[in-house]
Every structure is written in C-alpha cells, then in structure tokens.
Steps between C-alpha positions, in 0.01 A plus 500: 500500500667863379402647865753254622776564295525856420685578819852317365475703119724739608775263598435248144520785299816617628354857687690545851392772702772701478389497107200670612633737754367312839737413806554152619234409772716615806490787741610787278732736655269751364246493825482777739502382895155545529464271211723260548297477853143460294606195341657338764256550775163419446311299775192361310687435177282272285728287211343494194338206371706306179202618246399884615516863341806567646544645131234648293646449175596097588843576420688422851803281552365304766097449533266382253272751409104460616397636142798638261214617273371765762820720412278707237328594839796605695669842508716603253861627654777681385823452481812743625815602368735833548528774266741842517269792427618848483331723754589919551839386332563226710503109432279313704431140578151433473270185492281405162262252470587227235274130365477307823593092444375252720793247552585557117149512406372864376153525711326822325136614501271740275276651788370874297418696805304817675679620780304747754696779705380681769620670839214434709533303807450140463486503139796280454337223767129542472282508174184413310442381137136412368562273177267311268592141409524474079201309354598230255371451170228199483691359180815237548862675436639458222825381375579807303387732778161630316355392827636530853471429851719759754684254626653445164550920533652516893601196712437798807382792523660644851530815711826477656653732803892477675499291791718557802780163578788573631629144417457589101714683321705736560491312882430863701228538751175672354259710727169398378236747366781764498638752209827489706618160298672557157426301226747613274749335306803623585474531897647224657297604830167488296274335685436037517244498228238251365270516188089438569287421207117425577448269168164456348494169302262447205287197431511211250872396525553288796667349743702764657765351555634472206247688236312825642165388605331467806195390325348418126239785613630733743755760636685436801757719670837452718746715665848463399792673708822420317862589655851490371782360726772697409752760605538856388650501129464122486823487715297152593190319324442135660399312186331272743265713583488820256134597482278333814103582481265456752158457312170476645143477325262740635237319708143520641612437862896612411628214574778349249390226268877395623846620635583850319847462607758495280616209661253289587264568154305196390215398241241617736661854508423520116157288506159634546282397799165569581585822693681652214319837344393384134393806285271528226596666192344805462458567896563823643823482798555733724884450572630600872931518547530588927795447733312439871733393785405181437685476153462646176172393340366496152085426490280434211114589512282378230282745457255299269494205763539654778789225624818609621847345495860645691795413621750665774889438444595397835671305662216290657382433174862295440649794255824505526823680421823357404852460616723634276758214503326215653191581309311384828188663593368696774162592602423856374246716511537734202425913485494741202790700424453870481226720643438725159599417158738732390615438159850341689341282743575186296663165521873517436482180366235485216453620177164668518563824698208414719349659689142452498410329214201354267624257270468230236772173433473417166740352236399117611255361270537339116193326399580187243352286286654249700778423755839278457720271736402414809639701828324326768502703807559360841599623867620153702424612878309831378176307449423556124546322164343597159667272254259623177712807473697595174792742367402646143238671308453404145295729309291784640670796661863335292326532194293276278696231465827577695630318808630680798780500715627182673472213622753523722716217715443562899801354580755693257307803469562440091210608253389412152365829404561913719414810337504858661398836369601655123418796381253329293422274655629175653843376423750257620639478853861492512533221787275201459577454889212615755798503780670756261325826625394597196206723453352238311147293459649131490166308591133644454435240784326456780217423152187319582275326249108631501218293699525326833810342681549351820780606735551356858515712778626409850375115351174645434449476093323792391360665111667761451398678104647698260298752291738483184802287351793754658810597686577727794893561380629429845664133551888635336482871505242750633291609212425507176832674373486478130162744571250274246270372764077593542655859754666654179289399180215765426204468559498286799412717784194659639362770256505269157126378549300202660686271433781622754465564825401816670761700675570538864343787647701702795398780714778621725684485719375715811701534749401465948333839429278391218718718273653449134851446427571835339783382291653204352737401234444222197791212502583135348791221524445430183824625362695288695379180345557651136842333392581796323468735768819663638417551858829752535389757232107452440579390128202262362365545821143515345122481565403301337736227447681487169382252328145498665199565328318685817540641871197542690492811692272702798211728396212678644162566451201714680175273428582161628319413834645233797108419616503520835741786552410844551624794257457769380383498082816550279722334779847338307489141497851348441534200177738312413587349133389669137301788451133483622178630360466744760870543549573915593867525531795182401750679641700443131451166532854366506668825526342533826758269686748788461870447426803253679566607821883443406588680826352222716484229277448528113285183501181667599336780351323726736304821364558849686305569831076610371226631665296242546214497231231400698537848736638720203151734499449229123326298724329608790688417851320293813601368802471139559167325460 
C-alpha cells in the first residue's frame, strides 16, 4: 500500500536532508535556553502513535502518515533564505521568503484570498461571517466540465486566523489575543505562531480521509490548527515532524469524533458520527470565530435548521501541541494571536499574509473519462483502507483522448509521465522523480472511478461514492501544477448557468462590536506553484497561471439575499468564481490579486490595502445582524 511506503522515497531516490536544507534529527545548537528547556521538560508528554498527523503533508522521516492525501488541506509555508539589500546606503542582511520543501518534496497551495484589516479591539480574535452553501446543479458532472459539482471547484472553502503556540515556529512565547506579538518575517523574536483554517467540505466525494467528502449529500466542517516545528531562519526543521495539525470536526455536543492531536489522530478523527453538523446545500450559516477562557472556539449555526455544531481547542478536548524535537505532545489549550488585525499581524511562517481571511482551496480536481493503475490506499494501525483508489486521468480535464501524468512507483518515487506549467500550456517536467522537488504534477492521483465503493473503516466496511470519474492531484505533489484541471478551464464556475453550481454567498466579517472590517487587501499562493515563477524578482509571477485557461476571482453584488439575515436593501454580498448576473463590481477579475509581494516573498501576490467595498458609501454600511 503507497501510504506505507512513501516515508523511505527520499532515501531510494538518493535525496538526503542536507540536499534539501534540513538538519539531522538532533538538538540543534540553534535553541535558545528557554527552548532548549521546552523540549526537554514536559510532564504530560504524549508519544505519538506510529500512523498520526504528526505531518500534514505525509512526508515525515519517521511516522506513517494517517492520510498523505489531506496535504491539499494543510497550510501552505514558506521557505527562508538571506538576501543583502541596500538600505539609506547601507547593506543589510535581511530575511526573504523562498518555495518551502517538505523533506525534498515541494508542498505548495493555490488558496486566492480576501484579507480584512481593522484596528478595533478584538477584531483579530473575535468575528462573524453569514455564508450561503452553493446549490448544485440537478444534472450529473460531466467529464469535460459542461457540468459541475463545487467540490470538483474547491476541496475547502475556509476562514483562517494566526493562532498563538509557542512550541511552533519561530519557538518564542506568544501572549494570546495581543497586538504585542510580531508576525513578521524577519524578527527572530516574532511571536510562536500557528495557522487556523475553519474548512467547509462539499458533498458528493467521499470518504474523507482520503477524497473530500463527508457525505454523497452534505457539507460538513472541521477545524484545522496547523504548526511548523522549526527555528528562526530554518536554523532547524525536524523532518520528523515538519507540519503537525490538530483537526477536529465541528460537533452537535463538541465533542471530537476522535483525538485531534497531532499525535494521537486516528480514523475516527476524520469519520463522521452521528453528532457531527451535516449541512444542506443551499442553507444559510451564521459563522461565529471567539477566544473564551476556556479555549479558542469556532461555532457553526445553521440557520435553515436551526442545529448547531462547535468545537473549543483545548486541551480537555485532547488538542495538543508539539515538541519540537521529540515531536511528543502536550495537552494544550489553544488562544488567538493578536487582539486587532493590523495589516502585520500575520504568521511568520505562511504564505498567505493572513490575517483574517475568507478563502477558497482550489487547484485539486481533474474530472476523466476514466482512471488508470491502481494506488490502493491504506493506513496499518490508523484504522482505514480504501484499496479501489487509482493514479491517472485519461481523458476529460487532459484532453479528449490524452492520458495524464503518472503512474508512479511508491517505493522509488519514479514516474511514467510529470508535466508542470508552459507558457502555453503544459509541457514536460524536467525530473521524472516525485522525491526531486520539482514544481511538478507527476501523478493526477488520489483518482477515483464514478459510482459506489466500499472502504473499511476502523473494520467497519462502509459505501463511500464518487459523483464523477476524477482526481484530487494530491498523492505525489500538492496540486494540479501543469494548471489544466476543472479550477482553471472556463466556464466551470458559478456564473456560467444551471448547469454549474451557484456561488457562495458571504456577508462579513463583523467584528465583537457588530462592526465591518473597514479595510482589507486581495491575495493568492498561486504564484508559487507556477514553475515558471521566479519567487526573487516577481517574473512570471502571474494571475492567472500561464498556461491556464481561467482564474476565478471575488466579486460583489447588491441584490442577493442570505434568508434569514437581516439587511438593509442594496447590502454587498461577497461571490466567489466568474462573473454573475447580478454581479456590481469584479474587482478586475484577475488583476484584483495585485502584484508579488517580492519584499516578503514573491510567491504570493497580494493587492494594495482597500476600503472595504461593502462600507465604501457603494453599498450601504450596517452593523451586524
């Protein structure tokens, strides 16, 4: 089974860590005292289980990954390096962001972005989105994407929000709720940081843990809390251990369907149970981000049916936080960051200069007219074993009659087929190796074929479904890098008819004192994933992708209602995708993800700092329903 053997890739295809930049696993002579102490000391360390999410990309050295496929899920880092910049005449040493590899493998996202700014107290802890689940169209998809499904469009739709942990990187205590942490880049005091993404996951493409489905009918949602265990500047990055997540699905009652903890994560944690909130498509959610004493708390009320599901991040719920070089766990209760959010209050660790954001993942889906050579997926101890599970597309979103990328061998890491972005389109990749850290698509896989399948779960054998013959681009790299899947052909998204879905509605966010967020800024990843993007200077940088036929973007519009939500007529109502009928303003559609932010890292695009549309005297302002 592939789960099994991707761990020893590295060493069969001849990538050492020094190859990739990572120390030994040893106590670096990096560590302050104080951190040196933290990893020695703790009281009620747990050890991680052999199968876990002690990485969320599956990558580590050590432990076999609970779900490798889950990495299109997890957030997407940034690497470090030193440049000499001249500054009032004077050379400096400063710190850039550069592509982040995960023990050789390159791990990037596409996640196109709204970030909200404002100085109000509590606004970077405390806020409240009202959304409207997509409706699907009542026709089948299609292989050549004339008809789609969102989860063919976005494998999660998230809001995300900086996370105070003092054991993730850059290993410096954080005061929670507080502007007095930096989340800078180049301060090697900037505060322990962690990355929260409450993930909305669309119907008709399960199981979850290894597709993106809760349910063939439903929406489901979890809270993810991702860390990085590493030192300032990379000085030390256990490759045991890179990227821990503590995931938990939101609940009725709040309890965990099973251990969030990086360490102890098991096929309950990922599977459904009869307390888990299940959401219609086309309900109304009212969407509720707090940080009580008790632990920071994300709540989900379904407006239409009147249920509710939560979940607190604490440390009686079994979330935990990690050990930076015995990867053990200890109970944690977990806080937000920063009190406001300032336009700098961010995580000095990711890509997306968030912040308080509203976001889509996409780049993950290729529908086929069928799928290729088997890739049976399997976690020995983790409780879960799908073996109907495949590795590449053959017609569809590759074209007509092409074939796709792979199959590739587990156990070498060697693939038939790997293609990455041209200007054109897609083109060869220049290693045929998925341990080569290439920016390369060398498997469409995980690929599922359409209809019913069983998969066993904790023994139990369940039917699991897939709407449509198609892959999720996320067994040997993250994503759909030579940009030809369903995300970047036209047509495909929300505003190209009825037989597409409809698109996510947003109002928000108001912050504790029911206000708007009176600014906020337009960014994507994307860039980073584009092969022929120079991260240093911005060059090919570009949204959209060379190569790509489409980039969905944010719009607005003043006639669309959330039933059940109070505002005033002409109120903005945020979309995401194509244009809509009643579309008002696109922003310029692509253009409106602004330019590299070389000076940070030149990997995401981030627009300048707007007034926020929905308060700009366009669109009448109003406090929070």
């Amino acid at each position: 089974m592939w789960v099994v053997a991707l761990a020893p890739v590295m060493a069969v295809a001849g990538v050492t860590m020094a190859q990739v930049g990572q120390a030994a696993v040893r106590t670096p002579v990096s560590l302050t005292a104080r951190q040196a102490s933290v990893a020695a000391s703790h009281a009620k360390a747990v050890t991680p289980n052999k199968v876990n999410s002690m990485d969320c990309n599956g990558y580590s050295t050590k432990y076999k990954s609970l779900s490798p496929g889950r990495k299109m899920t997890c957030t997407d880092p940034i690497g470090m390096h030193w440049v000499n910049v001249k500054v009032n005449g004077k050379t400096k040493r400063v710190l850039r962001g550069t592509r982040f590899e995960d023990n050789g493998h390159y791990v990037g996202h596409d996640e196109p972005s709204v970030k909200f700014l404002s100085k109000a107290a509590g606004s970077g802890n405390t806020m409240t989105y009202f959304m409207k689940l997509p409706l699907d169209p009542a026709r089948q998809p299609t292989a050549n994407g004339s008809v789609t499904k969102y989860g063919e469009l976005s494998v999660a739709p998230w809001f995300g929000l900086p996370i105070c942990d003092p054991n993730s990187y850059p290993q410096n205590p954080c005061a929670p709720d507080s502007d007095s942490n930096s989340g800078l880049i180049s301060d090697p005091k900037a505060a322990g940081s962690a990355f929260m993404e409450l993930q909305f996951y669309p119907p008709g493409f399960a199981p979850l843990q290894d597709n993106i489905s809760c349910s063939r009918t439903q929406w489901c949602s979890a809270m993810n809390i991702d860390s990085l265990e590493g030192t300032f500047g990379f000085a030390f990055l256990n490759p045991r251990c890179t990227e821990p997540v503590n995931f938990a699905l939101l609940q009725r009652n709040g309890v965990p369907a099973g251990p969030p903890s990086p360490q102890l994560a098991n096929a309950s944690t990922q599977t459904p149970n009869g307390e888990t909130l299940k959401m219609n498509p086309g309900d109304v959610l009212k969407v509720s981000i707090t940080d009580p004493a008790a632990g920071f708390t994300t709540t989900v009320n379904d407006m239409t049916t009147g249920q509710t599901g939560f979940m607190v991040a604490s440390a009686g719920n079994n979330f935990m936080n990690t050990n930076l070089t015995t990867c053990a766990g200890t109970p944690h209760t977990f806080h937000a960051e920063y009190g406001s959010a300032l336009q700098q209050n961010q995580v000095p660790w990711a890509a997306l200069e968030g912040g308080v954001l509203m976001q889509q993942e996409i780049g993950h889906f290729e529908s086929c007219n069928s799928v290729a050579s088997k890739l049976p997926v399997a976690t020995f101890g983790g409780g879960f074993r799908d073996p109907n599970v495949f590795q590449t597309c053959k017609g569809g979103s590759e074209g007509k009659k092409a074939v796709g990328e792979g199959p590739c061998n587990p156990n070498t890491g060697a693939c038939k087929v790997a293609r990455t972005e041209g200007t054109t389109g897609p083109i060869a990749c220049p290693s045929k190796n998925a341990a080569s850290g290439q920016l390369c698509e060398f498997s469409d896989g995980n690929c599922f074929r359409p209809g019913t399948r069983i998969a066993m779960v904790n023994g139990i054998a369940r039917k699991e479904h897939q709407a449509i013959a198609g892959c999720d681009d996320n067994a040997f790299q993250n994503g759909d890098l030579d940009f030809d899947g369903t995300d970047y052909q036209a047509n495909t998204w929300p505003g190209n008819g009825a037989n597409h879905p409809t698109s996510f509605r947003y109002i928000g966010p108001f912050d504790p004192a029911g206000a708007p967020y009176p600014q906020l800024q337009f960014e994507t990843d994307a860039p980073a994933s584009e092969f022929l993007c120079n991260t240093s200077n911005g060059n090919n940088c570009d949204v959209k992708p060379l190569g790509s036929k489409f980039y969905p973007f944010w719009s607005i519009n003043s006639s669309q209602k959330l039933k059940g939500v109070t505002a005033p007529s002409g109120a903005c109502v945020w979309n995401f995708g194509d244009r809509l009928s009643v579309t008002r303003n696109t922003f310029g559609r692509d253009a409106q993800y602004g330019a590299p932010d070389v000076a940070r890292f030149g990997g995401t695009n981030a627009s300048a700092v707007l007034t926020n549309p929905a308060i700009s005297g366009k669109c009448p302002s109003f406090p929070m329903p």
